[in-house]
C-alpha positions in Angstrom: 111.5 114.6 118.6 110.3 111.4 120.1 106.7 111.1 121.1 106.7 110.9 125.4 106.1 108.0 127.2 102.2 109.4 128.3 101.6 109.6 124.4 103.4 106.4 124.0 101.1 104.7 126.6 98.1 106.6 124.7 98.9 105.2 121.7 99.9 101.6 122.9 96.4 101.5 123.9 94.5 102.9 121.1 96.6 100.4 118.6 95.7 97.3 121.1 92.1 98.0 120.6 92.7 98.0 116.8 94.5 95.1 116.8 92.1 93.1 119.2 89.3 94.3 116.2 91.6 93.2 113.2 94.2 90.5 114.3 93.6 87.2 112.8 91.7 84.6 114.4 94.2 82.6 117.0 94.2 79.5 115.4 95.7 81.1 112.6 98.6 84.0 113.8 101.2 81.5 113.2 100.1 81.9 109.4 99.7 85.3 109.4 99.5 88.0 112.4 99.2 91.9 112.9 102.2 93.3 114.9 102.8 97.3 115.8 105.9 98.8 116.6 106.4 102.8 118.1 109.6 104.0 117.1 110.4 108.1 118.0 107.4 109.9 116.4 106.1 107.1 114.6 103.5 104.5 114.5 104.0 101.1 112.1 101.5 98.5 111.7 102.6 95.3 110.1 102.1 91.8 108.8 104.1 88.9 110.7 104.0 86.2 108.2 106.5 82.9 107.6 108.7 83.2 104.6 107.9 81.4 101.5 111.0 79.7 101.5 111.9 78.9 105.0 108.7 78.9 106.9 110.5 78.8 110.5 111.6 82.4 109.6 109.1 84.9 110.3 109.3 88.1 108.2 107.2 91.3 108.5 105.2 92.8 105.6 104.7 96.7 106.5 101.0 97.7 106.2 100.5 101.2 107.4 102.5 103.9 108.8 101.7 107.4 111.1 103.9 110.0 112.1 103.6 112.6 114.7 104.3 116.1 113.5 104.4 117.7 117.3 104.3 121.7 115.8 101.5 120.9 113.6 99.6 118.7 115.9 98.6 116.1 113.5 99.5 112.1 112.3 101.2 111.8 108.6 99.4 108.7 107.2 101.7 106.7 104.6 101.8 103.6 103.0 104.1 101.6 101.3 103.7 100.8 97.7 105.8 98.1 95.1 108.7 100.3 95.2 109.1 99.3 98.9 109.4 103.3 99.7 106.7 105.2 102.1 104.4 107.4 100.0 101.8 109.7 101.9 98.4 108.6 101.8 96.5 111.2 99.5 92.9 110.3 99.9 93.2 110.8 103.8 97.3 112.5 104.1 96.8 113.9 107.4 94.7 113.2 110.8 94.1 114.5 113.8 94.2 111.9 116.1 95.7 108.0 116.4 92.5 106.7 116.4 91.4 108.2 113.2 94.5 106.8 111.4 92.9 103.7 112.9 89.9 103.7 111.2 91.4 104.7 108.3 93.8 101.5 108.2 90.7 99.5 109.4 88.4 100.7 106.8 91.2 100.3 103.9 89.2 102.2 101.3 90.8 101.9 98.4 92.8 98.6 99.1 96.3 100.1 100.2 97.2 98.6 103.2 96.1 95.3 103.1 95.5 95.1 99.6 
């Protein structure tokens, strides 16, 4: 079930305040950006970057990912490792909030989303 449009303007907030905290300085986002995307019950937070071969392409680099599980009332916490697959987070797997899946992206503990 898709997440409604109150929690979807909830959450648009909450990940504009992360990204005002962690995007790139200005003079730089055309080298490398932050960009978020809300699709059904889930929250993706990515890297906009050219591609290495074609620099006027733009590609995006996935960084972190959180889904809504609505009977359980909590945020699934993933990340995406080499084998280009989500795998749940395991030091932090669950949350109950967006915000703390925030901070847990922001704080990047052991290297996983941003490396």
């Amino acid at each position: 079930m898709a997440i409604s449009e109150f929690e979807i303007k909830k959450c648009e907030k909450a990940i504009e305040k992360f990204m005002a905290k962690h995007r790139p300085p200005a003079h730089i986002r055309n080298e490398v950006d932050l960009g978020f995307r809300i699709e059904n019950q889930s929250v993706e937070v990515f890297e906009i970057r050219p591609q290495w071969n074609n620099p006027s392409n733009k590609i995006e680099q996935p960084v972190a990912k959180a889904t809504y599980v609505k009977a359980q009332k909590l945020w699934k916490v993933y990340w995406q490792r080499a084998d280009l697959k989500w795998h749940s987070y395991e030091p932090v797997p669950t949350v109950k909030t967006l915000d703390e899946f925030l901070n847990v992206v922001g704080e990047d503990q052991y290297s996983c989303f941003f490396g």
